[in-house]
C-alpha positions in Angstrom: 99.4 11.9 20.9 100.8 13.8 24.0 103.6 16.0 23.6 105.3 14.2 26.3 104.8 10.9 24.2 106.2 12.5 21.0 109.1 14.1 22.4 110.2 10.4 24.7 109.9 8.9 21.1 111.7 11.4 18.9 114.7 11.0 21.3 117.0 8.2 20.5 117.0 5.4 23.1 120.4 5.3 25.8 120.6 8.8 25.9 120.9 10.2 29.6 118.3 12.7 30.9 120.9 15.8 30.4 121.2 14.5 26.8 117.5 14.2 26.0 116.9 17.8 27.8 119.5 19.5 25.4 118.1 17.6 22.1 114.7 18.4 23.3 116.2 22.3 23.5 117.7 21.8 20.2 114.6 20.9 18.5 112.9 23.4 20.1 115.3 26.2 18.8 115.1 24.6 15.1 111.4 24.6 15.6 111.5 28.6 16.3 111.9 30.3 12.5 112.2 33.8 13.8 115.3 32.3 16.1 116.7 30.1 13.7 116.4 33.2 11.4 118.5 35.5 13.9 120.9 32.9 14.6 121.9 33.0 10.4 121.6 36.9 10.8 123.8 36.8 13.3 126.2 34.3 12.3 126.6 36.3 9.1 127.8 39.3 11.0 130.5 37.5 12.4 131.8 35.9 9.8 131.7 39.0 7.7 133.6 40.9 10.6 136.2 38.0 11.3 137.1 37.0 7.2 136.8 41.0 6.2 140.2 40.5 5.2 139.4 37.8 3.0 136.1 39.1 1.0 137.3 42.1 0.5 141.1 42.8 -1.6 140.4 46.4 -0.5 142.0 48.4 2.6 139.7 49.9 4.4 141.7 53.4 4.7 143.2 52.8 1.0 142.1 56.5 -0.7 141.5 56.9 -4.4 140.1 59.9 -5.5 139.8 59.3 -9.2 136.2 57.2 -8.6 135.3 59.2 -5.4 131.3 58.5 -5.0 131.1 55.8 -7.4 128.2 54.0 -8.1 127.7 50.5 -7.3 129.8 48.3 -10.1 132.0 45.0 -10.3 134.9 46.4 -8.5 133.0 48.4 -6.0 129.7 46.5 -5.2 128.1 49.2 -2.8 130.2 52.2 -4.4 133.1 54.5 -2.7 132.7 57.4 -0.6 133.9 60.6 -0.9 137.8 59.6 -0.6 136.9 56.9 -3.0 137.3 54.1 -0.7 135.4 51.3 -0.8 132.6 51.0 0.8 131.6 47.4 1.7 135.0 47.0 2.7 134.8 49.6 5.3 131.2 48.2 6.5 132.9 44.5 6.8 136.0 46.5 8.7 133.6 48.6 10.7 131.6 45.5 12.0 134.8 44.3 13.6 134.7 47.1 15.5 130.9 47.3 16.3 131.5 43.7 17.7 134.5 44.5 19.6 133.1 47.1 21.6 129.9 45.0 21.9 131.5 42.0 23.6 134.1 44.4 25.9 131.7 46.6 27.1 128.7 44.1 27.7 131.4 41.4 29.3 132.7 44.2 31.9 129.5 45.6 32.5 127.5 42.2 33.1 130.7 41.4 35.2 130.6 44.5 37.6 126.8 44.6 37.8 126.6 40.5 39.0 129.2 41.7 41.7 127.4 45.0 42.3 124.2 43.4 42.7 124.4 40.7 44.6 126.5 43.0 47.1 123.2 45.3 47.3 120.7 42.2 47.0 122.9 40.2 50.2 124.6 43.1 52.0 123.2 45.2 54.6 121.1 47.6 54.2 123.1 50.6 54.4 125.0 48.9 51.6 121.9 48.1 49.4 120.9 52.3 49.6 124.5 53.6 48.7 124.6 51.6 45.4 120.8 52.0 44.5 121.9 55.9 45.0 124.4 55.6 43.0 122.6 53.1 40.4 120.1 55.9 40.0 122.2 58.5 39.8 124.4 57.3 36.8 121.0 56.4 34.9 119.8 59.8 35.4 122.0 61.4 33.2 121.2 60.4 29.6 124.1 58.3 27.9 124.7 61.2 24.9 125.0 63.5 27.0 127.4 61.2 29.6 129.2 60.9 26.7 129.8 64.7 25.7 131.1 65.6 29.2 133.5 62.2 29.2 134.7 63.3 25.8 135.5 67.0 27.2 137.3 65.8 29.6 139.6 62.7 28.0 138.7 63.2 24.4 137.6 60.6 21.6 138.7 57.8 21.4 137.3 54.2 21.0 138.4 53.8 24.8 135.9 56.7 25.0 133.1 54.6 23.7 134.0 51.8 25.4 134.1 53.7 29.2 130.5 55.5 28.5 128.8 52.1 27.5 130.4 50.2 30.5 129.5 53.0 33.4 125.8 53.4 31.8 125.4 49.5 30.9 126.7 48.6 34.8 123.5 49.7 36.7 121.1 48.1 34.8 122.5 44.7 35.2 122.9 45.2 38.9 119.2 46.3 39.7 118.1 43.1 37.9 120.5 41.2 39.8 119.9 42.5 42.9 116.1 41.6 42.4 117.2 37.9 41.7 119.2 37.7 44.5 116.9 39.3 47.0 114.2 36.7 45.9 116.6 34.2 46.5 118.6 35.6 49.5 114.9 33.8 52.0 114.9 30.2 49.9 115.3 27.7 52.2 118.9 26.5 50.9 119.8 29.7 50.9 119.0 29.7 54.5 120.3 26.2 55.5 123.8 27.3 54.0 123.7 30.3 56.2 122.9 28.2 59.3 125.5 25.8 58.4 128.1 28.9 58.6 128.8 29.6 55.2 130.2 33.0 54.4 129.2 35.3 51.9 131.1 34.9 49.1 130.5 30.9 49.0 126.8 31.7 49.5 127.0 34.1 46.6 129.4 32.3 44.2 127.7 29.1 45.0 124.0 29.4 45.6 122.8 32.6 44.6 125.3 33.3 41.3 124.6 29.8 39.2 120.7 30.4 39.7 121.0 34.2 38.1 123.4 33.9 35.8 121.4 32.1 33.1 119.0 34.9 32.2 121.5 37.8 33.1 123.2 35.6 30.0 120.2 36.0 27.6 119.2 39.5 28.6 123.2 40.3 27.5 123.1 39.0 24.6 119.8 41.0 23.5 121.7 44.0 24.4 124.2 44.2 21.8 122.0 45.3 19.6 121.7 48.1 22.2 126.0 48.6 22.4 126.2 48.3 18.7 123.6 51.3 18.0 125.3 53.5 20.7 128.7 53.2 19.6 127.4 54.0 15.9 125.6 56.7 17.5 128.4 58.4 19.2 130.7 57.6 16.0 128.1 59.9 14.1 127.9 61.9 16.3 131.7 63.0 16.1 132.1 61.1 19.6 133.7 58.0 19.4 136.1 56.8 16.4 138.1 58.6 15.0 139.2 58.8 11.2 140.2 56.9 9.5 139.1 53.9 11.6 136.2 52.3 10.0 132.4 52.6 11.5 129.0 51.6 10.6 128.2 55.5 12.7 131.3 57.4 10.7 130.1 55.8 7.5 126.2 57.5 8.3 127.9 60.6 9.0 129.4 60.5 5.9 126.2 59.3 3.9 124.3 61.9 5.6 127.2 64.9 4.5 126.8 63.8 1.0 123.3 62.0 0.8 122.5 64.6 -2.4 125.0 63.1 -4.7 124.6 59.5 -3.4 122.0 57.6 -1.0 124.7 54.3 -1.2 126.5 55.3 1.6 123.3 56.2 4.2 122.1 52.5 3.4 125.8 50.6 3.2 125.9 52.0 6.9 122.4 51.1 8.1 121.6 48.1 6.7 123.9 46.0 9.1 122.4 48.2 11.9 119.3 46.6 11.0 120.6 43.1 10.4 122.6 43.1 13.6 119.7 44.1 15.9 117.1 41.6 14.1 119.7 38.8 14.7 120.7 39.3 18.1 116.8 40.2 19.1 115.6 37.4 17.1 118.1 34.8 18.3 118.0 36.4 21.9 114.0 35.8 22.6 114.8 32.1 21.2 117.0 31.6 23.9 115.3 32.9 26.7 112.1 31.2 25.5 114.4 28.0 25.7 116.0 28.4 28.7 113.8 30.6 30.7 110.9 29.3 31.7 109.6 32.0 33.3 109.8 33.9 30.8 108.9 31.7 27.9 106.0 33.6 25.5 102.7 31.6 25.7 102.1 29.6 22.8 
């Protein structure tokens, strides 16, 4: 039976054609077990981060010295560190953070590269070579070492974190959307609106923006994974939070300074680096196989 066939009968009968389109999505995403996988993986993180007040009755700062490196137990299921604080409750604590900084620095950055882009993509051309200079120019210089001379000059801080991510993330959303929108810029509707006398920013906020934003969307969320593991980076690095503020990089740092007397704390701080970038990746290619076309994987 044609797949066509199968699908008109698996959809119940009065539904619209936007309906049947997003149950046909639907049961295309439930049919995808590495993306229904993620999407668990990732929901897990964010529950853990948003109730880590409730599965834990520890604070995360809360010091006691007397079971300092602790193994694993009842009242300490992944041990305590070398202030004897608990452990998972500073890995739930710390993915509030990760998460935080995720969805700040990719919302700004995806913001000011859609404007940046389409500004190089529809502008002149003089316009167009300024930002690609400067586009290069910021990825030139690699993001730990961006970092080092930010943090000379203001110090660290989460902000600190947050400001490197942003000004590195920034040109790579605006090259792909100035690709998108210089593609689109010769369509023939793009064209009519022109003729018809429409300025700029309706062209751009109304033609070329709704056709872009869709995979700028998916290729975002496959990049927290990318935040996440540069924050925890520049945390173990000495570069980003500061103690005793809770990190998934801060608690590596600390696994790593005491990895001879216990290996708990080097895996309680990269296990949800692996979890988080399995979930979001995972989830992420579901979605653009969904809603991209373009770039759906041959099957």
């Amino acid at each position: 039976m044609p797949a066509q066939l199968s699908e008109a009968i698996a959809a119940p009968t009065g539904m619209t054609g936007a309906q049947r389109e997003r149950a046909a999505k639907l049961r295309r995403f439930l049919g995808d077990p590495l993306g229904v996988f993620g999407f668990v993986l990732v929901l897990l993180i964010v529950l853990s981060a948003i109730f880590a007040h409730v599965l834990t009755p520890y604070e995360p700062a809360a010091i006691d010295v007397k079971v300092r490196l602790a193994e694993p137990s009842f009242e300490h299921w992944v041990g305590t560190d070398q202030l004897g604080r608990d452990v998972l409750t500073r890995v739930l604590y710390g993915g509030r953070i990760a998460l935080e900084v995720a969805a700040i620095c990719i919302s700004v950055s995806l913001a000011g590269g859609l404007v940046l882009g389409m500004l190089a993509g529809y502008g002149p051309r003089w316009l167009d070579s300024t930002l690609i200079l400067i586009f290069d120019a910021v990825r030139s210089f690699p993001t730990i070492m961006f970092a080092l001379a930010v943090v000379t000059l203001v110090g660290p801080s989460l902000e600190t974190i947050e400001l490197v991510i942003i000004v590195t993330s920034i040109p790579g959303y605006a090259r792909i959307v100035r690709t998108q929108t210089l593609s689109l810029k010769t369509n023939e509707f793009i064209l009519a609106e022109r003729a018809l006398g429409a300025n700029m920013a309706r062209v751009l906020g109304v033609h070329v923006m709704p056709n872009i934003i869709g995979p700028l969307m998916i290729l975002a969320s496959m990049d927290v994974p990318v935040v996440v593991t540069i924050e925890a980076g520049l945390s173990f690095l000495g570069l980003g939070v500061r103690p005793p503020t809770p990190s998934w990089g801060s608690i590596l740092n600390d696994g790593y300074a005491f990895i001879r007397n216990t290996p708990w704390l080097v895996i309680a701080g990269g296990v949800p680096l692996i979890i988080t970038t399995l979930g979001f990746t995972f989830l992420g290619e579901a979605l653009r196989d969904i809603f991209d076309p373009k770039l759906r994987r041959a099957t």
